[in-house]
C-alpha positions in Angstrom: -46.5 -13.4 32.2 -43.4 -12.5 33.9 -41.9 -9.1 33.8 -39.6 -8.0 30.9 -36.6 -6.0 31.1 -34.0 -4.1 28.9 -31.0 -7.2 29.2 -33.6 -10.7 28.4 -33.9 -12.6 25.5 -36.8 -13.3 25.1 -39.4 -15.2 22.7 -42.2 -14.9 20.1 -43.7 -16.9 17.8 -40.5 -19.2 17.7 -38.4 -15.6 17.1 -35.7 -14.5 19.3 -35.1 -11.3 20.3 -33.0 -8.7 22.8 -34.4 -6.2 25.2 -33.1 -3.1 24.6 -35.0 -0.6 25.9 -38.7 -0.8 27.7 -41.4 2.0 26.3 -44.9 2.1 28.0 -46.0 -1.6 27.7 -44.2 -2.2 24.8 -40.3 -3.3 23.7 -37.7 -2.3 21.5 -35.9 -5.5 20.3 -33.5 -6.5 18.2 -34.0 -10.2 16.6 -31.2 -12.6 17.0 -30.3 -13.9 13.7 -28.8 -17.8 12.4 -25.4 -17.6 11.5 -26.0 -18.8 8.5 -27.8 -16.0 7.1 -26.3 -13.1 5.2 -24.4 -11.0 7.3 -25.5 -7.1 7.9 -23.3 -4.4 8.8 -25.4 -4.1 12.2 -24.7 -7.7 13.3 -23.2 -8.1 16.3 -21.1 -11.9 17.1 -21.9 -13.6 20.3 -18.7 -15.3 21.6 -19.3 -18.3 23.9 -19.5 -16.1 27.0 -21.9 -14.2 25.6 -24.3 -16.8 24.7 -24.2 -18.5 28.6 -27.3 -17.4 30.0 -29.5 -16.3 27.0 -31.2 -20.2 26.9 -31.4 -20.0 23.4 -32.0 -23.3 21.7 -29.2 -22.9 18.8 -25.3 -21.6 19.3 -24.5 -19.8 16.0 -26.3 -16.7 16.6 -25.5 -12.8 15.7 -27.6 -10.1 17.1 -28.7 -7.6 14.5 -28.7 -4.3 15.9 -31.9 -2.7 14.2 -34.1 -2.1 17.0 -38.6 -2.5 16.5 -41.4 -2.4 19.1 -43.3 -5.4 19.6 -45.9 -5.6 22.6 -44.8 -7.2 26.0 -47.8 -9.1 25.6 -46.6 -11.3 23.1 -42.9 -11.6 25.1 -41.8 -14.6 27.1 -38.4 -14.8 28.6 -36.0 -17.1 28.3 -32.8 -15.7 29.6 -30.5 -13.0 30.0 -27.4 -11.3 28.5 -24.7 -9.8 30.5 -24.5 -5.3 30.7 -21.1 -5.7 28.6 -22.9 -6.9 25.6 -25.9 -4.4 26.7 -23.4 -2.0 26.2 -22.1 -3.1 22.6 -25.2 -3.9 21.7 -26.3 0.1 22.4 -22.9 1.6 21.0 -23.5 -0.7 17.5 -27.7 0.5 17.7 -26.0 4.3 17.8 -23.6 3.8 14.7 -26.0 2.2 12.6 -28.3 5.1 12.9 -25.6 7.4 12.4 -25.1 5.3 9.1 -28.4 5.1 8.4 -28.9 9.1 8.5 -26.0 9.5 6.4 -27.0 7.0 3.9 -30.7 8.5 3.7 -29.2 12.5 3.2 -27.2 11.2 0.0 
């Protein structure tokens, strides 16, 4: 198993996700999600550049920024992204639970 870090894409059970943030043996992620799907307000478009070095196996992708913690057990890593989209990524992960919090208080 190789190490996992905040920045891969990684792998499970034919899922792909994003590395956003490393907690004690396990990771937050965010799942990548087909483009043909419904789009969410917490999607986040991949332009070409973005999608160089994340290996994934299809090109029309969005990342949906609602983080979960899944075991870095079950991880395996197929590429990266680059800290510009790490840092759009985090800003989009912020707003949406600012949203979320103001949608819940109603």
């Amino acid at each position: 198993m190789a190490d996992i870090f905040v920045g891969d894409v990684v792998s499970s059970q034919r899922n792909f996700h994003l590395v956003v943030k490393m907690l004690s043996g396990d990771a937050v992620l965010c799942p990548f999600i087909a483009g043909s799907e419904i789009r969410h307000r917490a999607d986040i478009e991949l332009g070409w550049g973005d999608l160089v070095e994340t290996n994934l196996p299809y090109p029309e992708v969005r990342l949906r920024a609602i983080p979960f913690r899944k075991r870095q057990e079950c991880l395996t890593r197929i590429g990266i992204v680059q800290p510009a989209f790490m840092k759009r990524v985090m800003q989009k992960i912020i707003r949406e639970i600012r949203q979320s919090d103001r949608s819940g208080t109603r």
